[in-house]
Backbone as JSON Lines, residues from 0, in Angstrom:
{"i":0,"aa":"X","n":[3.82,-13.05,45.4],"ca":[4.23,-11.69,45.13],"c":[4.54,-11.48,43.65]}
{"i":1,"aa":"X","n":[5.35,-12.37,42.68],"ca":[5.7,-12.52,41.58],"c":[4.5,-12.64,40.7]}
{"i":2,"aa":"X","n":[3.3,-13.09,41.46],"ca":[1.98,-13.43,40.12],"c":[1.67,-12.15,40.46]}
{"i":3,"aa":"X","n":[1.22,-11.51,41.67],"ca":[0.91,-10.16,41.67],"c":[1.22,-8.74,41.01]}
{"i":4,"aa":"X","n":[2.64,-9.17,40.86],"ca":[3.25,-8.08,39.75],"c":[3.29,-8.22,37.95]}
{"i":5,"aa":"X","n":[3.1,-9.5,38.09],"ca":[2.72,-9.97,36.44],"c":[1.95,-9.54,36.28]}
{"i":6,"aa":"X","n":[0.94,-9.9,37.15],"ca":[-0.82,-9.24,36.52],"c":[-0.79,-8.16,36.88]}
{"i":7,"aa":"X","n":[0.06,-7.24,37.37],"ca":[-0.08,-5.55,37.22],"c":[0.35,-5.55,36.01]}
{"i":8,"aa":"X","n":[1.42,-5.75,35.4],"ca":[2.18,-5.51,34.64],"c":[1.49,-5.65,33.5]}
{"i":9,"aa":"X","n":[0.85,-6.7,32.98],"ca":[-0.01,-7.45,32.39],"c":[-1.42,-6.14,32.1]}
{"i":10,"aa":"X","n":[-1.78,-6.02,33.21],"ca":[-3.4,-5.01,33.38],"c":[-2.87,-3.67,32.65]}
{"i":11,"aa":"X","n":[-1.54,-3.1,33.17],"ca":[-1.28,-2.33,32.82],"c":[-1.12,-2.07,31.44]}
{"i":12,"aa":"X","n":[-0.28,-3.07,30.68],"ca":[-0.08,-3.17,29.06],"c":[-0.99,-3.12,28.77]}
{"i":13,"aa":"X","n":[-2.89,-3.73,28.94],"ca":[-3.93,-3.94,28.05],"c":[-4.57,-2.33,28.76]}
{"i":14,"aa":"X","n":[-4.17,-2.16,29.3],"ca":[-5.03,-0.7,29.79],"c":[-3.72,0.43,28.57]}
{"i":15,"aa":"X","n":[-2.93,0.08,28.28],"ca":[-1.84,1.45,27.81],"c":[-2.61,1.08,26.48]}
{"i":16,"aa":"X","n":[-2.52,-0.56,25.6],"ca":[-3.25,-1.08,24.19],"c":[-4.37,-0.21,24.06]}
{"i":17,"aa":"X","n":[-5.33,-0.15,25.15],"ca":[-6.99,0.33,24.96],"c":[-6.72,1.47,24.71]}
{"i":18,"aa":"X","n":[-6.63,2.21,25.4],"ca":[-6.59,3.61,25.79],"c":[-5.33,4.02,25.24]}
{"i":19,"aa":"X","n":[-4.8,4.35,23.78],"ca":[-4.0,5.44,23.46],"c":[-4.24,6.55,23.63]}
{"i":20,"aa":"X","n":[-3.41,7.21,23.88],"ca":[-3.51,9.14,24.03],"c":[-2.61,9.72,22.55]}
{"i":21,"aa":"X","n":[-3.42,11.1,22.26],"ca":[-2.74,11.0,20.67],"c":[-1.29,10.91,20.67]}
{"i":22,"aa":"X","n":[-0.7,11.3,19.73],"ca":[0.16,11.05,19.35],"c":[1.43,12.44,19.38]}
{"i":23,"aa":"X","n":[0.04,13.0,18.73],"ca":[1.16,14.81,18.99],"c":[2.03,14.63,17.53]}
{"i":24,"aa":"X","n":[2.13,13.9,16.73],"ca":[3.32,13.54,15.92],"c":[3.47,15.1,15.01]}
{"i":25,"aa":"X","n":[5.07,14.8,14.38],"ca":[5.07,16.61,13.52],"c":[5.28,15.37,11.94]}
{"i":26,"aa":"X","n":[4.68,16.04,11.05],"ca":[5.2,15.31,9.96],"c":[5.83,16.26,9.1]}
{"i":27,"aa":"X","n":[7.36,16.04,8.85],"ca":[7.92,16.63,8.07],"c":[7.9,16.76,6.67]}
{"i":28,"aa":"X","n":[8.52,17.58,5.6],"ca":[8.15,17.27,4.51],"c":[8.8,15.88,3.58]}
{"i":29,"aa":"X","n":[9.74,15.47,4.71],"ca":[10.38,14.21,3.74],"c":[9.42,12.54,4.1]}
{"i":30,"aa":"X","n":[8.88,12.8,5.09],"ca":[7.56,11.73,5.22],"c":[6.48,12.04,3.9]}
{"i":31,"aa":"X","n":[6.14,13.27,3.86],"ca":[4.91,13.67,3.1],"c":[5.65,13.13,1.58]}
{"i":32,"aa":"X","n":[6.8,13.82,1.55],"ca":[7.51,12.63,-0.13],"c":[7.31,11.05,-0.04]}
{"i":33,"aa":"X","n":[7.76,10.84,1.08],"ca":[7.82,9.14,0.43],"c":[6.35,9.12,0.32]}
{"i":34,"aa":"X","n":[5.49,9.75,1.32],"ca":[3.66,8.61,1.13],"c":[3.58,9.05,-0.1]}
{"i":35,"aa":"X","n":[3.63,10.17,-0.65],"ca":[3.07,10.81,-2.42],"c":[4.03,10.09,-3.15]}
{"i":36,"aa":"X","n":[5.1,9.96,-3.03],"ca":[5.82,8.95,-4.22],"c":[5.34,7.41,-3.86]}
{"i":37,"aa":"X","n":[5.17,6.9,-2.28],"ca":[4.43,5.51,-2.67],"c":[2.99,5.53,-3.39]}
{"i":38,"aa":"X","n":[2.18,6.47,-3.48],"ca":[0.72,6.54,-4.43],"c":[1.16,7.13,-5.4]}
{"i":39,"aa":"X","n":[2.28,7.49,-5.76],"ca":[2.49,7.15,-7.1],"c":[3.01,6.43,-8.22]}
{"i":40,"aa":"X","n":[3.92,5.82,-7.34],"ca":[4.28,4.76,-7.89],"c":[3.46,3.16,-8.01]}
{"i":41,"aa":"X","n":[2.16,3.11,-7.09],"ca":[1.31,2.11,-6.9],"c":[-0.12,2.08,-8.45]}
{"i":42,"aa":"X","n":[0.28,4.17,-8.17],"ca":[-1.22,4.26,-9.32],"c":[-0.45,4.2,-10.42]}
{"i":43,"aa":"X","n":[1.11,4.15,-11.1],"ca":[1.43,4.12,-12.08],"c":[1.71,2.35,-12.41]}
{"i":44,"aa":"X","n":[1.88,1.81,-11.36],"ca":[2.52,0.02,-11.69],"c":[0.85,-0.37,-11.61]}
{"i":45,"aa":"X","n":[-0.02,0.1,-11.25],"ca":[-1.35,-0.52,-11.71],"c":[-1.79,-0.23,-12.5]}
{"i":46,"aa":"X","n":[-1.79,1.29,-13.46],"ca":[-2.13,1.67,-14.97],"c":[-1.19,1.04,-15.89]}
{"i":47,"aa":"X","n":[0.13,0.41,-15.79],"ca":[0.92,-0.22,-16.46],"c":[0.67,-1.82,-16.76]}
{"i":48,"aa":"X","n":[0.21,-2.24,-15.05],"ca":[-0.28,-3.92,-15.0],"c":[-1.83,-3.56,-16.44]}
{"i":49,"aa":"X","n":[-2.66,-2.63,-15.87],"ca":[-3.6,-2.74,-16.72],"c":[-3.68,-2.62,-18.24]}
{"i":50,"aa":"X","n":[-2.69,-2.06,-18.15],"ca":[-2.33,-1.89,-20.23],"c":[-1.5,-3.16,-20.72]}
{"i":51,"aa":"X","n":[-0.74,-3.53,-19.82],"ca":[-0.45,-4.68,-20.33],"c":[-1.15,-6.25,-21.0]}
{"i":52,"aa":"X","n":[-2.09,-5.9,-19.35],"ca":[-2.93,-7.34,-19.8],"c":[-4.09,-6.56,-20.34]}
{"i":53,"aa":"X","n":[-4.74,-5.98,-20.11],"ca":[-5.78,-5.45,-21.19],"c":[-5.09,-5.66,-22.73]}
{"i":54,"aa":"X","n":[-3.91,-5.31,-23.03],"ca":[-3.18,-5.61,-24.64],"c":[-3.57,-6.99,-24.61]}
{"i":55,"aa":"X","n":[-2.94,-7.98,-23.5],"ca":[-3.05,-9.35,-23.61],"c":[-4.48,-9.93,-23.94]}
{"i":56,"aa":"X","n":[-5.58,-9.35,-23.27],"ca":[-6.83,-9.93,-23.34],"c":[-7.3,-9.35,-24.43]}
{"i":57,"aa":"X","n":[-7.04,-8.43,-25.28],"ca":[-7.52,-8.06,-26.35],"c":[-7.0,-8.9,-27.74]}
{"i":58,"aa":"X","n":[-5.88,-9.32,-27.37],"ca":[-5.31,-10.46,-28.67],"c":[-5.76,-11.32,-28.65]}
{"i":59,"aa":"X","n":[-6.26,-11.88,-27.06],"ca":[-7.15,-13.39,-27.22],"c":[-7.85,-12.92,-27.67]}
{"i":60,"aa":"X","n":[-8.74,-12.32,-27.58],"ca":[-9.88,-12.27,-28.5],"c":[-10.31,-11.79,-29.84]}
{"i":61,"aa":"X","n":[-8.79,-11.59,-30.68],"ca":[-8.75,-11.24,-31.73],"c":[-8.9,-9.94,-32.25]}
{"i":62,"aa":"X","n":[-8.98,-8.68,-31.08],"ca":[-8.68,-7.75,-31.54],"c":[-7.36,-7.56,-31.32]}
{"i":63,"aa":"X","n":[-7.24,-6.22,-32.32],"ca":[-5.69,-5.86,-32.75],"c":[-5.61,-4.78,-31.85]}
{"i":64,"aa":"X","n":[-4.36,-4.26,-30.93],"ca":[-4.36,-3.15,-30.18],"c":[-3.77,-2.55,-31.21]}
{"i":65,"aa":"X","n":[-4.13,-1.25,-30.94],"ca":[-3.38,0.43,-32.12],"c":[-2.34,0.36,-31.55]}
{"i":66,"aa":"X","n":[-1.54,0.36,-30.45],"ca":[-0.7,0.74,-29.82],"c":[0.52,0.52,-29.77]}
{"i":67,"aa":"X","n":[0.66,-1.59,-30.33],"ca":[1.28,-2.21,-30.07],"c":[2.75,-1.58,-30.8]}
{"i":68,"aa":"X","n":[2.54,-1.37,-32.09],"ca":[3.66,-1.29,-32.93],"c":[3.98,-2.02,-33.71]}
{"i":69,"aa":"X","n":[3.56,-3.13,-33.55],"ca":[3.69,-4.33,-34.27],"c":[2.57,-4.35,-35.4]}
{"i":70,"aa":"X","n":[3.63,-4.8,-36.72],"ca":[2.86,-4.81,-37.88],"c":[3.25,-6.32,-38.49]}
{"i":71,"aa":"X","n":[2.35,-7.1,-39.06],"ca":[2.57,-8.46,-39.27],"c":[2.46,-8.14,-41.18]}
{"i":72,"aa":"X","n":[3.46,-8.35,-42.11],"ca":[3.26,-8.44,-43.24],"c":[2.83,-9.74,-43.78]}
């Protein structure tokens, strides 16, 4: 009787997994802030990673960045 109800139980979970029904969800406007502040804060720490080491890979190779500030007398 006990294996019989496992494997309902069981059939049932992979039948609820397969087959979602939507969702219906409401999205408010304080969800819609955080996703636009997480893509923006992702596209600004990756234009920042890239100026950084782009500066870096440009000194190995002996060019001078304009940017740096740094002046060597």
């Amino acid at each position: 009787m006990t294996k019989h109800i496992s494997n309902s139980v069981f059939a049932i979970a992979v039948f609820g997994i397969l087959c979602p029904s939507p969702a219906l969800a409401y999205l408010d406007g304080g969800t819609i802030s955080l996703v636009l502040q997480a893509v923006t804060g992702a596209i600004a720490s990756a234009l920042l990673f890239g100026k950084i080491y782009w500066n870096k890979l440009a000194g190995f190779f002996g060019r001078k960045s304009a940017g740096t500030g740094h002046d060597k007398d």
